[in-house]
N, C-alpha and C positions, 0 to 999 in steps of 0.2 A: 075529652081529648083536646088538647092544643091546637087553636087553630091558627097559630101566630098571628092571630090579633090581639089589639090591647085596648081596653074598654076606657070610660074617661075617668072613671075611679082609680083604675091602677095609673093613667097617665098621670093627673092631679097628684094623687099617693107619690110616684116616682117624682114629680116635679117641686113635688112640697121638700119633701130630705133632701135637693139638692143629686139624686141619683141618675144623674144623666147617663153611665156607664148602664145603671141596668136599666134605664130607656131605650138604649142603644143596645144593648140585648133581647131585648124582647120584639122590636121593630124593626132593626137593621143584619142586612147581612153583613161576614164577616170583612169585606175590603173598608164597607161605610162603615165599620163599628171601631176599626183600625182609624180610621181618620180623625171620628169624634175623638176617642181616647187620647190622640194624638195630639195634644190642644198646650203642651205645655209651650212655654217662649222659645225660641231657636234663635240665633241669631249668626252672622258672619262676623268669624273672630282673627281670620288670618287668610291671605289674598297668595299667593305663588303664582309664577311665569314658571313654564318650560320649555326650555330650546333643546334642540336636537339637534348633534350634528349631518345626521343624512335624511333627517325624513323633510325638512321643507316648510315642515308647521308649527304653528306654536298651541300650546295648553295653559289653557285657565285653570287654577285648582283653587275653590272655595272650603275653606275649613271650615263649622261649622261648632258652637261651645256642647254638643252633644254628640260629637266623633262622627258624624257625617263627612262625608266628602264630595263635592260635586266637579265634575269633567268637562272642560269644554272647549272646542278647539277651532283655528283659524289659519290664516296662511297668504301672503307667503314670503312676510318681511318680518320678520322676528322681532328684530331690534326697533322698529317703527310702534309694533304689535304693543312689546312690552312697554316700551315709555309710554301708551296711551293706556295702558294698564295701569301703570301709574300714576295717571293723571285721573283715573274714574275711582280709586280706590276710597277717595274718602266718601264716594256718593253708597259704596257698598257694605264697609265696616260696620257693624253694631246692628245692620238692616235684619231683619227675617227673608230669608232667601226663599220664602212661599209666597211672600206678595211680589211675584212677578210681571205683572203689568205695571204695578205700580216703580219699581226698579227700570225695568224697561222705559219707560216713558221719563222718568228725571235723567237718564243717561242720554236720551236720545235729543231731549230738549237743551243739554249742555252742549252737547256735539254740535247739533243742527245751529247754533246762534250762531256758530263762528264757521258755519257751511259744512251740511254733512258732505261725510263721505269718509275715506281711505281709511290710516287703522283706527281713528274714531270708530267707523261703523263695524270695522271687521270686529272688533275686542267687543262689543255690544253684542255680535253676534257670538261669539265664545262664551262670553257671562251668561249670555241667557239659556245655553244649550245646559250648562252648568246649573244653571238653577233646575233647570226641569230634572237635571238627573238627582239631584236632591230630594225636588220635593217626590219623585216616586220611589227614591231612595229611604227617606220615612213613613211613607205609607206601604211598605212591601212589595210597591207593582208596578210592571215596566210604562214606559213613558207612554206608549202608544194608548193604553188604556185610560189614561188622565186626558189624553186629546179626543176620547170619543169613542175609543174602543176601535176593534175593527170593520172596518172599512171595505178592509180591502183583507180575505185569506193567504194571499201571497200576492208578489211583486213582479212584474215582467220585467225583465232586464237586456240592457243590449251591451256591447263589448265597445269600448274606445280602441280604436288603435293606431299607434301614429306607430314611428323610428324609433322612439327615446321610452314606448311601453310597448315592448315588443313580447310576443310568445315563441320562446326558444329560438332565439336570436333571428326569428324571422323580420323580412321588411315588406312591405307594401309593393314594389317596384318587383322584387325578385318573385316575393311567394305568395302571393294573391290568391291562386288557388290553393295552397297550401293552409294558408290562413283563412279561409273560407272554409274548405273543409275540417280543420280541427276545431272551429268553434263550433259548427252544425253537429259534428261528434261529442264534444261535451254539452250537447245542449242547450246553446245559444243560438237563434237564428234570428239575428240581427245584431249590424255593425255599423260606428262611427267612422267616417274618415275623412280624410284633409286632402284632397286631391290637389286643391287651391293656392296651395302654401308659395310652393316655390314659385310659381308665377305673380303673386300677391306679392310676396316680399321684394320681386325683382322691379315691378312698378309701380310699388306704392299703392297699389289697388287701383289707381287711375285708368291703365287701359288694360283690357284681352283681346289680343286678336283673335282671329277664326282658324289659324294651326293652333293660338292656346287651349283652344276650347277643345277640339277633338281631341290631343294630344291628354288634356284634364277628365274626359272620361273614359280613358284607358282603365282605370282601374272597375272602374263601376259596368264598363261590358264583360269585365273576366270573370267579375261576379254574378253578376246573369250569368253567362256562359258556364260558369262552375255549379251552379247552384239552380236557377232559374228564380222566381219567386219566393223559394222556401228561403232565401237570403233576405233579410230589410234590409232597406240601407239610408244611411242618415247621414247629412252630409253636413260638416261644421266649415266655416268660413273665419273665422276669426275677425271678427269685425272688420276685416280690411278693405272692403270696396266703396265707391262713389253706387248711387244709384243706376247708372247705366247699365255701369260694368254685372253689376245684381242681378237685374233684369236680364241681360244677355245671359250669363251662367244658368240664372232660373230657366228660362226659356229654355235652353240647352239639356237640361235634366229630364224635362216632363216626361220623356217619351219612357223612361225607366223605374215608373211608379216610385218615387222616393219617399219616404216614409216621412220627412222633413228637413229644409235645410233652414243652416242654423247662423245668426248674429251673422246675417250679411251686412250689416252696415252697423256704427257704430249707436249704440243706444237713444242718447239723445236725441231724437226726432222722430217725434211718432208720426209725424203727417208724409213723410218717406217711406216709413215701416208700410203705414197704410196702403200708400200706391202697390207696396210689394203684395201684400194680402190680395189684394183687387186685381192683380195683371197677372197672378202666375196660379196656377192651380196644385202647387206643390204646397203643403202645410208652410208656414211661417211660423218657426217656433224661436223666443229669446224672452230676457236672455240674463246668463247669471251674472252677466255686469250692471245687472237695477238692482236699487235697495231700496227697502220700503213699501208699503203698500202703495203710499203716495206713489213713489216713480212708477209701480203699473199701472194706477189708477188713471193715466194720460194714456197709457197704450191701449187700455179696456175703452175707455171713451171715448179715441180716435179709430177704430176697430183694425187695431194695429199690430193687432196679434193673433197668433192661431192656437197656438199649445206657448204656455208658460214654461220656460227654465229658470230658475233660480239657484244659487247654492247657499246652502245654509250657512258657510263659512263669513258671506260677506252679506245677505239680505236682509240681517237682522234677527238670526236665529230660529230657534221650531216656533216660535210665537207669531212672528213676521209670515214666513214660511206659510203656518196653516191659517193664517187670516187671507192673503193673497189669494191660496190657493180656493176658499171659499169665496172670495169676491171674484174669480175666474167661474165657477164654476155657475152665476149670476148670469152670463153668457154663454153657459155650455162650452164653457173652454177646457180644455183638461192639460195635467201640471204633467211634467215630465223632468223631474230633478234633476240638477247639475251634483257630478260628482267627481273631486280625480283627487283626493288627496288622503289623510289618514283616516285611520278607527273611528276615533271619538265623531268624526261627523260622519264617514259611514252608517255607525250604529244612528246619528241623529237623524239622516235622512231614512233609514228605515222606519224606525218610529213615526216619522212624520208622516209617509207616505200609506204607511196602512192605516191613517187613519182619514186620507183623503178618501172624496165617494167619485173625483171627479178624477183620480188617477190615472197615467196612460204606459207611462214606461219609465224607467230610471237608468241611471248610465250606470255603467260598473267597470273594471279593467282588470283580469285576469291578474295579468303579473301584482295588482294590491291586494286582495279577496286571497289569490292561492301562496305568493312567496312573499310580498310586505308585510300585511298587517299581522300575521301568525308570529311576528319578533317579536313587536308593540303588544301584543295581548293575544289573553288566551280564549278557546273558542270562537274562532272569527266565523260568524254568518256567511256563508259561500252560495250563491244561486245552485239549485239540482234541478235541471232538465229547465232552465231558461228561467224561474221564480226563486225569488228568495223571500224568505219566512221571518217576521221578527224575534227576536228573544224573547223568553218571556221570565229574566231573569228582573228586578229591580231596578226602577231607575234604567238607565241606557243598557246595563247588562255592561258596559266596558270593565274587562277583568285585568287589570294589565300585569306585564310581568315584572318584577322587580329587580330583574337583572340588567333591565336595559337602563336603571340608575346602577348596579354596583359597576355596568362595563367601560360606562363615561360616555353611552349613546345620549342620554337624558339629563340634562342640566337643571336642577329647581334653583329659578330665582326670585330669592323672597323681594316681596311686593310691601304687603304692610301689615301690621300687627298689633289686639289689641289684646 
C-alpha cells in the first residue's frame, strides 16, 4: 500500500533525471504541485490605464507574455492616477509579476525620494492588488489563499451611509428610522454615519457649540430609539476637527455605546490621536488616509490607535494591507477595512481580510454590493445575514463584463509596450 511517502532512493532516483514533476507528485498535494510545475518565465509585456466615465476609479491592467491578465484598482483622480502609471512603467515592463516584494519595494523607493504620497502611492497600490491577482491567477487559487489561507470563515460587515449613498432615495434627516430598520431586515446591524458634516464644514472644525452638539446626536438617539442596541453605530468625522472640538464630540457620544469614531482629526500627529485613545472611552479607530507601514508604525508606537482603517486603494495595496494588519495585531489591535469605491478593491479587501486573525469589521454600502458593482462585473459577493464570504474563484475572482467596454463606460488607455 502507498503510504505517500517517498524513501531516499526514489528521492535521489527522482533528483538524479532531473524529475522534479514526479517529485512533486509523489510528495505534494495538488495546489503545491501546480506551483512547482509552474516554474516557467512570465513576464509583463503590456501596462493599460482605465478610466471610467461614472464609476470614480481607475484600473491597472498587467498583460502578462502567457495571456494572464492582472486587475487592479485606485481612485479618485484619474488623470493624476494615470500619468503616475506612466511614469512607473518602466520599473514594471519585462519584470515577473510574482516577485512582488521585490516590485513593491523599487516602486516605493522611486516614489518615496521625491516624498511619498498622492498618485505615486495610489498606482503602487493598484499595481500591487494587480499582481496578486496574477500570481493566484497562475496558480489556480484565489488570493486569500496565497496570504495564508483562512482566517477568518466570513466577514462582518456594517453599512456607510450618508446623502450621496443612499437606500431608495432615503436620507438621514427624514428616514432614520426607516433606514435603521431596512438595514436590521436585510441583515446588517450596524451603521456608519456623519452626523458632523454640516457643522464641520461650517466652522472649519474649529468650534461646536453645546446646541451643536445635541442638535449632532439627533440622529444616533433615533437609532437607539428605533433599534436599541441591536443597531452599532460608528461614527466617521472626516478629519475635520482641532483637538478640542474631538474631545468635546467624544465625550458627547459615550453615553450611547458607540462601536467607534472615526479620523477625528487629521492623520499626522500621533501624539494628539494618543491624548484621544487616553481621555475618551469610545474605540479610536483611523485611518485610510496613512500609507505604509511606516505611517502606522508612529500610531502603534505612540498608542495612538485602537482599531486600524486602511484602504487598499491608497495604503499600498494587499501587501501593505496584510503586513500593517499583522504589526497591529503585535498590540492586539484589530483592522477594520476602509471601503467605498469599485469591484476590483472590494474583491481586494475581501481577500485580505479573511486572511487577517486580528479582523473586526469591514465597511460595505448597499447601493455598491447590490445596484453598482453588478454593471462592472459579474457575480458580485453581497454580505447574507450581516457576513460576507470570499470567492473562491482564481486570482481576485474579478469577472468583468465586457460591455461596459463596447457601451463607452470603460476607456483602455495604453500605457506601454513591449
Amino acid at each position: 500500500m502507498n503510504s505517500g511517502k517517498i524513501n531516499r532512493r526514489e528521492f535521489l532516483g527522482s533528483a538524479g533525471t532531473g524529475s522534479l514533476a514526479a517529485l512533486a507528485t509523489a510528495m505534494f498535494p495538488a495546489e503545491i504541485r501546480s506551483a512547482i510545475n509552474n516554474t516557467e518565465p512570465m513576464k509583463i509585456t503590456k501596462i493599460e490605464g482605465v478610466r471610467f466615465k461614472k464609476g470614480g476609479f481607475t484600473w491597472v491592467r498587467l498583460h502578462t507574455n502567457n495571456g494572464i491578465v492582472g486587475v487592479g484598482e485606485t481612485y479618485p483622480r484619474t488623470e493624476s492616477e494615470i500619468g503616475a502609471l506612466k511614469d512607473a512603467s518602466r520599473l514594471l515592463l519585462g519584470k515577473d509579476p510574482r516577485d512582488i516584494e521585490r516590485i513593491w519595494r523599487d516602486m516605493y523607493a522611486r516614489a518615496s525620494f521625491n516624498v511619498t504620497g498622492g498618485a505615486e502611492m495610489r498606482i503602487i497600490s493598484a499595481v500591487n492588488m494587480a499582481l496578486w491577482d496574477i500570481l493566484g491567477k497562475s496558480l489556480g487559487i484565489p488570493v486569500y489563499r496565497l496570504l495564508g489561507g483562512k482566517a477568518q470563515q466570513k466577514l462582518r460587515v456594517y453599512n456607510t451611509y450618508t446623502d450621496y449613498w443612499r437606500i431608495n432615495n432615503m436620507t438621514m434627516d427624514q428616514d432614520t428610522e426607516k433606514i435603521t430598520r431596512f438595514l436590521l431586515d436585510h441583515g446588517i446591524p450596524a451603521i456608519k454615519i456623519y452626523p458632523y458634516e454640516v457643522v464641520g464644514r461650517k466652522t472649519g472644525g474649529t468650534y461646536i457649540s453645546p446646541v451643536d452638539i445635541d442638535n449632532c446626536l439627533d440622529w444616533v438617539k433615533r437609532i437607539r430609539d428605533t433599534a436599541g442596541k441591536q443597531m452599532e453605530i460608528c461614527i466617521d468625522t472626516m478629519c475635520r476637527w482641532n483637538l478640542p472640538c474631538a474631545m468635546k464630540i467624544a465625550h458627547s457620544l459615550e453615553p450611547y455605546d458607540i462601536m467607534f469614531i472615526e479620523d477625528m482629526l487629521l492623520p499626522d500627529n500621533a501624539q494628539s490621536y494618543s491624548v484621544m485613545c487616553r481621555e475618551t472611552s469610545i474605540p479610536v479607530c483611523h485611518s485610510e488616509r496613512l500609507a505604509t507601514r511606516y505611517g502606522f508604525r508612529e500610531m502603534f508606537e505612540a498608542k495612538a490607535i485602537d482599531i486600524v482603517m486602511y484602504d487598499l486603494g491608497w495604503v499600498g495595496g494587499i501587501s501593505e494591507a496584510k503586513k500593517i494588519s499583522d504589526m497591529a495585531d503585535t498590540y492586539y489591535i484589530p483592522t477594520a477595512p476602509h471601503m467605498c469605491i469599485g469591484p476590483a478593491q472590494w474583491l481586494s479587501i475581501i481577500h485580505t481580510a479573511t486572511a487577517l486573525t486580528n479582523f473586526f469589521i469591514m465597511e460595505s454600502g448597499w447601493h455598491f454590493w447590490h445596484e453598482t458593482y453588478p454593471y462592472y462585473m459579474k457575480d458580485v459577493p453581497g454580505p447574507v445575514d450581516g457576513f460576507i464570504t470570499a470567492p473562491e474563484k482564481p486570482g481576485l475572482g474579478l469577472e468583468v463584463r465586457p460591455e461596459i467596454f463596447d457601451d463607452g463606460e470603460a476607456v483602455i488607455v495604453p500605457i506601454a509596450e513591449i
